[in-house]
Biopython code that builds the backbone (N, CA, C, O; Angstrom):
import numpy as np
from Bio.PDB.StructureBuilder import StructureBuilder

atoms = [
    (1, "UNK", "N", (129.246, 136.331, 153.432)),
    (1, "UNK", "CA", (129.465, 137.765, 153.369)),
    (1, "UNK", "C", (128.380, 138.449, 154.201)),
    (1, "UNK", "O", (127.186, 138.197, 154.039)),
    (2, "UNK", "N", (128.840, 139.317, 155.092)),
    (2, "UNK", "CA", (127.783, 139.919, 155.686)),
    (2, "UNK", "C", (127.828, 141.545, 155.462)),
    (2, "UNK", "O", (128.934, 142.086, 155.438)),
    (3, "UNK", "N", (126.907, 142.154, 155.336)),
    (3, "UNK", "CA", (126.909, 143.999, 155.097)),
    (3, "UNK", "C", (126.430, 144.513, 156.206)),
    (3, "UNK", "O", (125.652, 143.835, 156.877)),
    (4, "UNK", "N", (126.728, 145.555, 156.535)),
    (4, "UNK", "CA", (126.485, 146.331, 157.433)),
    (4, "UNK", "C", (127.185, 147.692, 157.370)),
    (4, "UNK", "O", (128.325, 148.099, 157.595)),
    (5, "UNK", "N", (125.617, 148.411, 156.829)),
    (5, "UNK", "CA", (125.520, 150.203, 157.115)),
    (5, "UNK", "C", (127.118, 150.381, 155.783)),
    (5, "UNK", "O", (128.150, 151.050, 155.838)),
    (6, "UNK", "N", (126.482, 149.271, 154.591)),
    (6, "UNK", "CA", (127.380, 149.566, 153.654)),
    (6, "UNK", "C", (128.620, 149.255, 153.200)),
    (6, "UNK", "O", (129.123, 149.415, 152.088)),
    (7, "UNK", "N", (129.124, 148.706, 154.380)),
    (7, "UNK", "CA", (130.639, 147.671, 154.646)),
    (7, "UNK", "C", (130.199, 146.428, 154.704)),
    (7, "UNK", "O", (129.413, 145.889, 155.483)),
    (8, "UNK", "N", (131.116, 145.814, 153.299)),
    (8, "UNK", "CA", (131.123, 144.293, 153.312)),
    (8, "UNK", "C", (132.178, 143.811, 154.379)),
    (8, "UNK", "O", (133.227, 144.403, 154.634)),
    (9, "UNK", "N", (131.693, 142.532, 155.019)),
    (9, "UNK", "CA", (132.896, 141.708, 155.897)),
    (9, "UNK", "C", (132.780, 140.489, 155.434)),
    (9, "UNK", "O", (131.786, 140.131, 154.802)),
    (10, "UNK", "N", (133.623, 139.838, 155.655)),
    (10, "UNK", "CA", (134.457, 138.521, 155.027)),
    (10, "UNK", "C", (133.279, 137.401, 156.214)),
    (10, "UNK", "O", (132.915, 137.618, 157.370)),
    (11, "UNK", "N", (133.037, 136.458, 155.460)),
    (11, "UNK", "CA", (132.125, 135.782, 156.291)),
    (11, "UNK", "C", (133.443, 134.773, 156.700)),
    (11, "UNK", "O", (134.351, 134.433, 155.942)),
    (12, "UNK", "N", (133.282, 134.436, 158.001)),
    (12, "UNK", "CA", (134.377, 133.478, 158.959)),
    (12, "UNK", "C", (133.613, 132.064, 158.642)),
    (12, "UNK", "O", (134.504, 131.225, 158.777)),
    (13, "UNK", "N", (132.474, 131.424, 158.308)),
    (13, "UNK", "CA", (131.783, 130.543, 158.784)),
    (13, "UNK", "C", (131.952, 129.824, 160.697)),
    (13, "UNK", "O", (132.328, 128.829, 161.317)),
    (14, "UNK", "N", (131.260, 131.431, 160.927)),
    (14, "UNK", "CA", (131.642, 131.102, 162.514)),
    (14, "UNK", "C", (129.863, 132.049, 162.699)),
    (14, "UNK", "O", (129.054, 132.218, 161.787)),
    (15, "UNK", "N", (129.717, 132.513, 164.192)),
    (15, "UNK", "CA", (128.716, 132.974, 164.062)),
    (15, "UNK", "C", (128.823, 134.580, 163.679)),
    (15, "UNK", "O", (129.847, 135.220, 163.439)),
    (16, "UNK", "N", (127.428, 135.040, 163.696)),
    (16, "UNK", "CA", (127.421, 136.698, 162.995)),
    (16, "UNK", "C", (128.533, 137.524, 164.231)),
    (16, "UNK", "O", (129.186, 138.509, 163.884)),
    (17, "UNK", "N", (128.611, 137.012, 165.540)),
    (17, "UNK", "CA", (129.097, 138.200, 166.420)),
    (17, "UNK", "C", (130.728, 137.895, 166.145)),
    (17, "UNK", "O", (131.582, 138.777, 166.059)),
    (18, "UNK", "N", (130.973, 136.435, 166.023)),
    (18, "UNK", "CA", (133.146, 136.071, 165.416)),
    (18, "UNK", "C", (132.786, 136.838, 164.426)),
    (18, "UNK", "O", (132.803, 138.035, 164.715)),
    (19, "UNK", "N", (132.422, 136.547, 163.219)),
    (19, "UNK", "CA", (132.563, 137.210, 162.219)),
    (19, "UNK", "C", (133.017, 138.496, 162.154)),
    (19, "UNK", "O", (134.066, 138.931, 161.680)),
    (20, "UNK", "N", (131.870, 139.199, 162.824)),
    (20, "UNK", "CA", (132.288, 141.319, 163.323)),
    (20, "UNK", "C", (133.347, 140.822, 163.519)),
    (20, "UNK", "O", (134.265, 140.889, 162.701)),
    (21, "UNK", "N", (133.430, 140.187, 164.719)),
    (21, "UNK", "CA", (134.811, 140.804, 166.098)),
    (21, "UNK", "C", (136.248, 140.348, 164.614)),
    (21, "UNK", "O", (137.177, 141.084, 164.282)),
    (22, "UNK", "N", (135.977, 139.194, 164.138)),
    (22, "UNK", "CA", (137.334, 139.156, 163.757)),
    (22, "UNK", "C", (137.522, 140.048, 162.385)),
    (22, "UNK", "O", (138.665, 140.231, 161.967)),
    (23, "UNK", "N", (136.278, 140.655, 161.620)),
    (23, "UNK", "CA", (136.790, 141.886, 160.934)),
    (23, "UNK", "C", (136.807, 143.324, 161.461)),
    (23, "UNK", "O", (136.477, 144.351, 160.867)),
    (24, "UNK", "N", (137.319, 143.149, 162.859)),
    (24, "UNK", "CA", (137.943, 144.039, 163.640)),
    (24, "UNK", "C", (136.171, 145.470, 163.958)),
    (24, "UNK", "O", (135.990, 146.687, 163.917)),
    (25, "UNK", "N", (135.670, 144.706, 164.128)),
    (25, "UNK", "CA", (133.715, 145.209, 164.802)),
    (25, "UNK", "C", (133.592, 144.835, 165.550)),
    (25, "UNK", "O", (133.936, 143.689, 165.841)),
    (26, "UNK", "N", (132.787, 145.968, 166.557)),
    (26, "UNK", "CA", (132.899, 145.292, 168.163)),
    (26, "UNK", "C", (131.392, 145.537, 168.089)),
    (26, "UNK", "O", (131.161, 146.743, 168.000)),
    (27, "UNK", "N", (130.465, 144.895, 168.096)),
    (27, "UNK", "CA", (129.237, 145.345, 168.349)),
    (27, "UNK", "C", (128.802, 145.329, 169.712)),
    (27, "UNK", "O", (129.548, 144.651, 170.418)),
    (28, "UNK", "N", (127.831, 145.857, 170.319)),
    (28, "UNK", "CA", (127.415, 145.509, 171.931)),
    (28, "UNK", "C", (126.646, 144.451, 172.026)),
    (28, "UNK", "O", (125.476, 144.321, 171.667)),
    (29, "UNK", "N", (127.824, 143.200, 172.856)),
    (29, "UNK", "CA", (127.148, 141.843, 173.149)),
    (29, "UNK", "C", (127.048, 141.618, 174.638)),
    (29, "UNK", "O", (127.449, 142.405, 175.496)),
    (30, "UNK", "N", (126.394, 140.307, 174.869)),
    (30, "UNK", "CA", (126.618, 139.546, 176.199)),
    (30, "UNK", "C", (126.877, 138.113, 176.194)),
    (30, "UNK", "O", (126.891, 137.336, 177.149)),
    (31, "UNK", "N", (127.139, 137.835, 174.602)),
    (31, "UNK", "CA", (127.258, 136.494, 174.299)),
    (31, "UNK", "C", (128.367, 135.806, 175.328)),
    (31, "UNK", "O", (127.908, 134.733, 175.718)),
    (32, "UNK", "N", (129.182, 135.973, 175.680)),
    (32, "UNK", "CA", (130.480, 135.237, 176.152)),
    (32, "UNK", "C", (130.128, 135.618, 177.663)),
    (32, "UNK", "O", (130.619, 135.112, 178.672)),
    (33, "UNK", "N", (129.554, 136.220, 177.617)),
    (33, "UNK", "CA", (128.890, 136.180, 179.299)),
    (33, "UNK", "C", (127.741, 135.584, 179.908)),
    (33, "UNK", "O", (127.524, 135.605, 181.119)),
    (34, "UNK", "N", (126.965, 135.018, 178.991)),
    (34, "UNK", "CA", (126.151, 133.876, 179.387)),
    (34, "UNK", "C", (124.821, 134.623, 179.235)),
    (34, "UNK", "O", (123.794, 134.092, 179.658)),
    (35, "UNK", "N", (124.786, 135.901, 178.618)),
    (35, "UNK", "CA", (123.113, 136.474, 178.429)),
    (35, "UNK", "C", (123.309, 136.657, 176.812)),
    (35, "UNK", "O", (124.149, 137.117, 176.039)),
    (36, "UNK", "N", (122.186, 136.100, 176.773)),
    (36, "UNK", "CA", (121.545, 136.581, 175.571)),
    (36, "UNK", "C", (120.572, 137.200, 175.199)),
    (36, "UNK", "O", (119.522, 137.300, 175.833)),
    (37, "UNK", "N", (120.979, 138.031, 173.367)),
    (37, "UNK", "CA", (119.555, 139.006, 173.259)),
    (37, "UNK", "C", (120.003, 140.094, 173.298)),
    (37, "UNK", "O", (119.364, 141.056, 172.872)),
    (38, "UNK", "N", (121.171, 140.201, 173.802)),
    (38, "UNK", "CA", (121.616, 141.695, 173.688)),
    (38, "UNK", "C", (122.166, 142.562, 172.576)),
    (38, "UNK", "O", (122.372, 143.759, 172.375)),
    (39, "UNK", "N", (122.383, 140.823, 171.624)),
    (39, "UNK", "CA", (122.497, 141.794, 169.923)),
    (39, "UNK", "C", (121.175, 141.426, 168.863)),
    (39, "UNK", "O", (121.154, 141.245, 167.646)),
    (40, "UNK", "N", (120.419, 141.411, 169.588)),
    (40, "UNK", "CA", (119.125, 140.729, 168.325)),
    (40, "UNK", "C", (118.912, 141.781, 167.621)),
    (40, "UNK", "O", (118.993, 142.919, 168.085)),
    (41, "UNK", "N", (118.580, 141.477, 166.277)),
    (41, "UNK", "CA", (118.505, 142.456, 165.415)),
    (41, "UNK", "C", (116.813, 142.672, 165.278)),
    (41, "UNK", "O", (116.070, 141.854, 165.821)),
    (42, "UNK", "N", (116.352, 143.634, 164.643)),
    (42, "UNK", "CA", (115.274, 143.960, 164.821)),
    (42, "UNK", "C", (114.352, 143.861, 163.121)),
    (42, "UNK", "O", (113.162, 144.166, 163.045)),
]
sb = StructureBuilder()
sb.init_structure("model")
sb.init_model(0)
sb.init_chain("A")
sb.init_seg("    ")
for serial, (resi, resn, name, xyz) in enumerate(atoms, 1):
    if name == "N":
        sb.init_residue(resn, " ", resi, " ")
    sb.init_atom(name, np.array(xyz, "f"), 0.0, 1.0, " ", f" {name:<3s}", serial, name[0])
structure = sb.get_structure()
């Protein structure tokens, strides 16, 4: 299960960025483009 800003999402056992995308969250990545770091959390 992951939360975010109060909304639970269904954990995929995939990584944190499948997870968003497939409970329909697009966060700003570069994963599938070969950079990383562009979603590190702080």
């Amino acid at each position: 299960m992951i939360s975010v800003s109060g909304q639970v999402y269904n954990d995929t056992n995939g990584t944190l960025l499948q997870t968003l995308e497939l409970n329909s969250v697009a966060p700003t990545s570069n994963c599938k483009s070969g950079f990383c770091g562009a979603c590190r959390i702080k």
